[in-house]
C-alpha positions as CSV (number, residue, x, y, z in Angstrom):
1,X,-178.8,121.4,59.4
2,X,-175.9,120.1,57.9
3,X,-174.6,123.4,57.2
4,X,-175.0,124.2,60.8
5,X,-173.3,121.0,61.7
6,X,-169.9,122.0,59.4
7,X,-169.8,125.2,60.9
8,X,-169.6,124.3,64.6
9,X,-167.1,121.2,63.7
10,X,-164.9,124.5,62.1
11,X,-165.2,126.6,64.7
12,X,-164.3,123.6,67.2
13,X,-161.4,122.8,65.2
14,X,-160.0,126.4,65.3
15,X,-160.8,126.7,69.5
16,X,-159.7,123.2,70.4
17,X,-157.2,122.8,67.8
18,X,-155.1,120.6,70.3
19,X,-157.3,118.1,71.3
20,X,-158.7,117.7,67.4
21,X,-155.6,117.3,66.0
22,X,-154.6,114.6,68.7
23,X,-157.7,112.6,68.0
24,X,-157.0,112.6,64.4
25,X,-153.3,111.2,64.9
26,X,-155.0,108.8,67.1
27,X,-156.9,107.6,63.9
28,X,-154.7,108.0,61.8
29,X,-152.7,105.5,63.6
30,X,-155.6,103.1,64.0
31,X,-155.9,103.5,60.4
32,X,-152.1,103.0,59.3
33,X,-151.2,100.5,61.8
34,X,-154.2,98.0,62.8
35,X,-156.9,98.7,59.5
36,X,-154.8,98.9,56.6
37,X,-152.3,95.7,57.1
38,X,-155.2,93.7,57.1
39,X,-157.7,95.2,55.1
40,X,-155.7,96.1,52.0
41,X,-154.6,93.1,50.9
42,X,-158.0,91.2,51.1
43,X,-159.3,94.2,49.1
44,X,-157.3,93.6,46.7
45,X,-157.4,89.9,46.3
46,X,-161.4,89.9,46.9
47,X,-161.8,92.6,44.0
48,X,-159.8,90.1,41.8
49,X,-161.6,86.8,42.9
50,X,-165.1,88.3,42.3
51,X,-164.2,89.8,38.7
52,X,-163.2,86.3,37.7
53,X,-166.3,84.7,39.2
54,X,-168.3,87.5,37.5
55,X,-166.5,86.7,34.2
56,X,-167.5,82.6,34.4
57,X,-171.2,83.5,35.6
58,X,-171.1,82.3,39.2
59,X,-174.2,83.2,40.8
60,X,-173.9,86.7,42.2
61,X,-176.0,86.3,45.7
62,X,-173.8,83.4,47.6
63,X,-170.6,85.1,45.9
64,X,-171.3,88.3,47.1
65,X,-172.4,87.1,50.7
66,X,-169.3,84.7,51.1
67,X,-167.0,87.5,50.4
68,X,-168.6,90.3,51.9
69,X,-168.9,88.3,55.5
70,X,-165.4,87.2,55.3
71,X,-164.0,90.5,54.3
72,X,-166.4,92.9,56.4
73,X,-167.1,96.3,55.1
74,X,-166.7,97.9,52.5
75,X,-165.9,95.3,50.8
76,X,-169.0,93.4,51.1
77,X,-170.2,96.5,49.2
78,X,-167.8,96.3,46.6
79,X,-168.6,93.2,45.7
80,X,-172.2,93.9,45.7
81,X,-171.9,96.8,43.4
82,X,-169.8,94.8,41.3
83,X,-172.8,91.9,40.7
84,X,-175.6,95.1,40.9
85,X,-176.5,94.2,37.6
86,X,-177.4,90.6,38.6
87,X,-179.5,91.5,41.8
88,X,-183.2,91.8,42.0
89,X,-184.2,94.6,44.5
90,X,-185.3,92.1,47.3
91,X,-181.8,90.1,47.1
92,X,-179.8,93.3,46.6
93,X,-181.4,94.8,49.7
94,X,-180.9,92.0,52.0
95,X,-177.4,91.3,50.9
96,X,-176.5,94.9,51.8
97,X,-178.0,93.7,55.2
98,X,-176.3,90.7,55.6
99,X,-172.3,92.1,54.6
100,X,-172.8,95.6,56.6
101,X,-170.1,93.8,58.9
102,X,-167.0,94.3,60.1
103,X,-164.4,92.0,59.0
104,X,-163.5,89.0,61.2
105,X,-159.4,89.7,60.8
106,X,-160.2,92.8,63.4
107,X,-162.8,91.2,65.3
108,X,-160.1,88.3,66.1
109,X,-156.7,90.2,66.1
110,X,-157.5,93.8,66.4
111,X,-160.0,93.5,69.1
112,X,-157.9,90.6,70.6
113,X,-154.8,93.0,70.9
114,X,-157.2,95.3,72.9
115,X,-159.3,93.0,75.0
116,X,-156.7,90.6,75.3
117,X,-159.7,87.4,75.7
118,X,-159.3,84.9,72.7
119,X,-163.1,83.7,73.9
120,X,-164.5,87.0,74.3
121,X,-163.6,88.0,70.6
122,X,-164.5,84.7,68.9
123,X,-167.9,85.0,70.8
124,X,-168.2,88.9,69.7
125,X,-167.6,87.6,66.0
126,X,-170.4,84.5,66.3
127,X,-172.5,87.1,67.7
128,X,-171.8,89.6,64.8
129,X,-172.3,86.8,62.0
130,X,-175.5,85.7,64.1
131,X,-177.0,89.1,64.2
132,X,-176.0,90.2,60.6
133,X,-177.7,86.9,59.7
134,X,-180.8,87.3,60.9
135,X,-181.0,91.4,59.5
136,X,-180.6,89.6,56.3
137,X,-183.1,87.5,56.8
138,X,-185.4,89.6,58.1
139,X,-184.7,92.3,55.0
140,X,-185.8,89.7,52.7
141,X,-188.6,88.0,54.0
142,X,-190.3,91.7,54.8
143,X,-189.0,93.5,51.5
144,X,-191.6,93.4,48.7
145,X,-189.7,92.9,45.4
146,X,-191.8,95.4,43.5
147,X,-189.3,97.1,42.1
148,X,-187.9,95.8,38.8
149,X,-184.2,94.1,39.3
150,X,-181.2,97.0,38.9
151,X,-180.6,97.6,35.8
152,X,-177.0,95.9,34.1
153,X,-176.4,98.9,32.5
154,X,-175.3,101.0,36.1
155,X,-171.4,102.2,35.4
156,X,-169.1,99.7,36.5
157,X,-166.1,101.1,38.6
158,X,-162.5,101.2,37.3
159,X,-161.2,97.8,36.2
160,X,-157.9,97.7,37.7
161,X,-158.5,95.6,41.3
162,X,-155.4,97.6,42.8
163,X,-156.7,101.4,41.8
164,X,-159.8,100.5,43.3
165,X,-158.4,99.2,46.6
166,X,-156.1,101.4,47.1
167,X,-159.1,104.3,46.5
168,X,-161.3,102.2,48.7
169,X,-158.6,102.2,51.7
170,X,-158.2,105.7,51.4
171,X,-162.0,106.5,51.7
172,X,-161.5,104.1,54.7
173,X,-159.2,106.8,56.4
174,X,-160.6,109.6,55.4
175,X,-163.9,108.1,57.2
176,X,-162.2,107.1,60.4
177,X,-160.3,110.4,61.0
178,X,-163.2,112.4,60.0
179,X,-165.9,110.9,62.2
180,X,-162.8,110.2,65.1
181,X,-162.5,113.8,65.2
182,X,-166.0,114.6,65.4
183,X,-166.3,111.9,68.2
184,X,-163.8,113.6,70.0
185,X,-165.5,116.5,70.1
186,X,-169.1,115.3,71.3
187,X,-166.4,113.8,74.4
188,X,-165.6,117.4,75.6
189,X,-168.8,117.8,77.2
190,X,-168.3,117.6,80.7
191,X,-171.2,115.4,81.7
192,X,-170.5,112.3,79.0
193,X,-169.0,109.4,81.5
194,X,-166.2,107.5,79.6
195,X,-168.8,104.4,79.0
196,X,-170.9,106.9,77.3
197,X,-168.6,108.7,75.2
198,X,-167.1,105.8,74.0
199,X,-170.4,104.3,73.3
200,X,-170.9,107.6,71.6
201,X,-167.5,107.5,69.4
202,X,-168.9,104.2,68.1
203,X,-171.7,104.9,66.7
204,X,-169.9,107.5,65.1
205,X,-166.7,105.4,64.1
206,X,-166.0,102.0,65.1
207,X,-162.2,101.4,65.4
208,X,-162.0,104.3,68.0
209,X,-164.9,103.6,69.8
210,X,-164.3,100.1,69.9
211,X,-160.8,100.9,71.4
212,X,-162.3,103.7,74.1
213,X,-164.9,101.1,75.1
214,X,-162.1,98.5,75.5
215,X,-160.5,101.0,77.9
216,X,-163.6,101.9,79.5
217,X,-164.4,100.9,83.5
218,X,-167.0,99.4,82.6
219,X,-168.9,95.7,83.9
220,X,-167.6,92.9,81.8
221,X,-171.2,91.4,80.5
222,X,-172.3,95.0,79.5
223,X,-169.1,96.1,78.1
224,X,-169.8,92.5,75.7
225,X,-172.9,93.8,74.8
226,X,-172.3,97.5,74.0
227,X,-169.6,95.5,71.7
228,X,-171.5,93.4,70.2
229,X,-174.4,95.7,69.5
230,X,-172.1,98.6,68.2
231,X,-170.3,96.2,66.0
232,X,-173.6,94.8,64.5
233,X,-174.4,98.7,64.0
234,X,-170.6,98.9,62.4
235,X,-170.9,103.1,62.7
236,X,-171.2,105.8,59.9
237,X,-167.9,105.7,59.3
238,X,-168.6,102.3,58.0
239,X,-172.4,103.0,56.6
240,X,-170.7,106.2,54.5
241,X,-167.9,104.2,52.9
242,X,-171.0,101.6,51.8
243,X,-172.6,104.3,50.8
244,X,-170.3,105.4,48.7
245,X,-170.7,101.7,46.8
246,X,-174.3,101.0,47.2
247,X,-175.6,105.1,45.8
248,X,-175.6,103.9,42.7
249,X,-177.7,101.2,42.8
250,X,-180.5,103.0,44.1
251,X,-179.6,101.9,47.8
252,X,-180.6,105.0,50.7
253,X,-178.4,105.9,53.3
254,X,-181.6,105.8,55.4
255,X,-181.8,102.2,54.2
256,X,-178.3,101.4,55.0
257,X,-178.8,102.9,58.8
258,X,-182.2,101.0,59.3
259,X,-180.0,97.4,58.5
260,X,-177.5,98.4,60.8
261,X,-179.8,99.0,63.9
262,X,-181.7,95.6,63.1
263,X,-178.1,93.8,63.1
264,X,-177.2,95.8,66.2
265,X,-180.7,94.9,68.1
266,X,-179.9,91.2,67.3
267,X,-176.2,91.3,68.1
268,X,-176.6,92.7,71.1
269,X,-179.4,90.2,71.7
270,X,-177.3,87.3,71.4
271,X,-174.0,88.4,73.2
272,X,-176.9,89.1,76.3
273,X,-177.7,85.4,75.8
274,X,-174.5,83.8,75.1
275,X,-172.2,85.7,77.4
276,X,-172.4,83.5,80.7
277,X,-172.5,80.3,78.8
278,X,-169.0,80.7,76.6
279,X,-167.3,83.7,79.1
280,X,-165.9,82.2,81.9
């Protein structure tokens, strides 16, 4: 199947070569110009905060959640990897639950820049942080921790914060222009609405879709809650580039997209709910 897959995106990209490479300009500038300002740095200074915890013994679970939630994915990820070592299988599973986010910094200025409703975006983010909450929850209170705790000795990645950020960010890009692209290309078919397809580009990856559905004509309540629940699912742009963190810890990508539909489910949930109270 895969195989199949690779072969029509080729053939795509050699018949539709304008309308591929515009979409991957359009990520590229999503990437280089709303994801990177804000993501980079706190990479960089997370990766270093977290190997100085690590080095005094500070408990790995509240560590790793603090800084995964407030730093979104992948980071949440690296940090997780980072205190593998420490994790039983029941904690390391529901953590990976609980930081599948997307960081705050774009749910409250990138979002904001494309919504332009200060309310509506800190509601999406309570809704996220509700939803992501309650995955976690519900990961550790149904996971049975049969499995012996991950082993301390799984490789470490490279020691210098910076190299690993600035890999990490790259990964990011690749993700988000790969997945755009492929987006793009489910859109041509001619009886996708524009609600649909952007709905569609977010499952696949977030930023894009996030920004078609903002442009989308679309009802405001339902447009809130295909936001909220395709944020809580965080796309598999987003579920790859944790993937690419969590593998060696034993975590399944299969794993990685059940979490993500339970955060979606309960995101969307509680925008549904919380919309007509805090939305004016």
């Amino acid at each position: 199947m895969s195989i199949v897959l690779s072969l029509a995106v080729l053939l795509s990209l050699i018949v539709f070569p304008q309308h591929t490479s515009g979409a991957a300009a359009s990520a590229l500038r999503i990437w280089g110009l709303d994801v990177v300002p804000s993501l980079f740095p706190y990479m960089v200074f997370c990766r270093l905060l977290s190997a100085r915890l690590r080095e005094r013994d500070v408990p790995a679970a509240p560590v790793a959640a603090l800084l995964g939630l407030l730093g979104g994915s992948p980071s949440g990820a690296s940090v997780i990897a980072a205190y593998g070592g420490r994790l039983s299988r029941r904690a390391l599973l529901a953590l990976c639950a609980l930081t599948g986010t997307i960081s705050p910094m774009f749910t409250l200025g990138t979002i904001l820049t494309w919504t332009q409703s200060a309310a509506l975006c800190r509601l999406l983010l309570l809704c996220h942080l509700l939803g992501a909450a309650c995955a976690g929850g519900v990961v550790f209170w149904t996971c049975r921790d049969e499995n012996p705790a991950v082993s301390s000795s799984v490789a470490s990645p490279p020691a210098h914060p910076m190299a690993q950020s600035i890999d990490a960010i790259l990964q990011v890009g690749g993700c988000i222009i790969c997945y755009s692209v492929l987006a793009n290309l489910l859109r041509l078919f001619p009886l996708l609405s524009d609600g649909t397809g952007a709905v569609l580009h977010g499952l696949l990856e977030i930023s894009g879709g996030i920004h078609a559905l903002c442009a989308a004509a679309i009802p405001g309540k339902l447009r809130a809650v295909c936001l909220s629940a395709l944020c809580g699912f965080s796309g598999f742009s987003i579920l790859s580039q944790n993937h690419a963190f969590l593998a060696p810890l034993g975590v399944r990508m299969t794993q990685l997209i059940a979490f993500a539909l339970v955060r979606a489910f309960f995101a969307g949930c509680f925008m549904a709910l919380l919309y007509a109270r805090f939305i004016p």
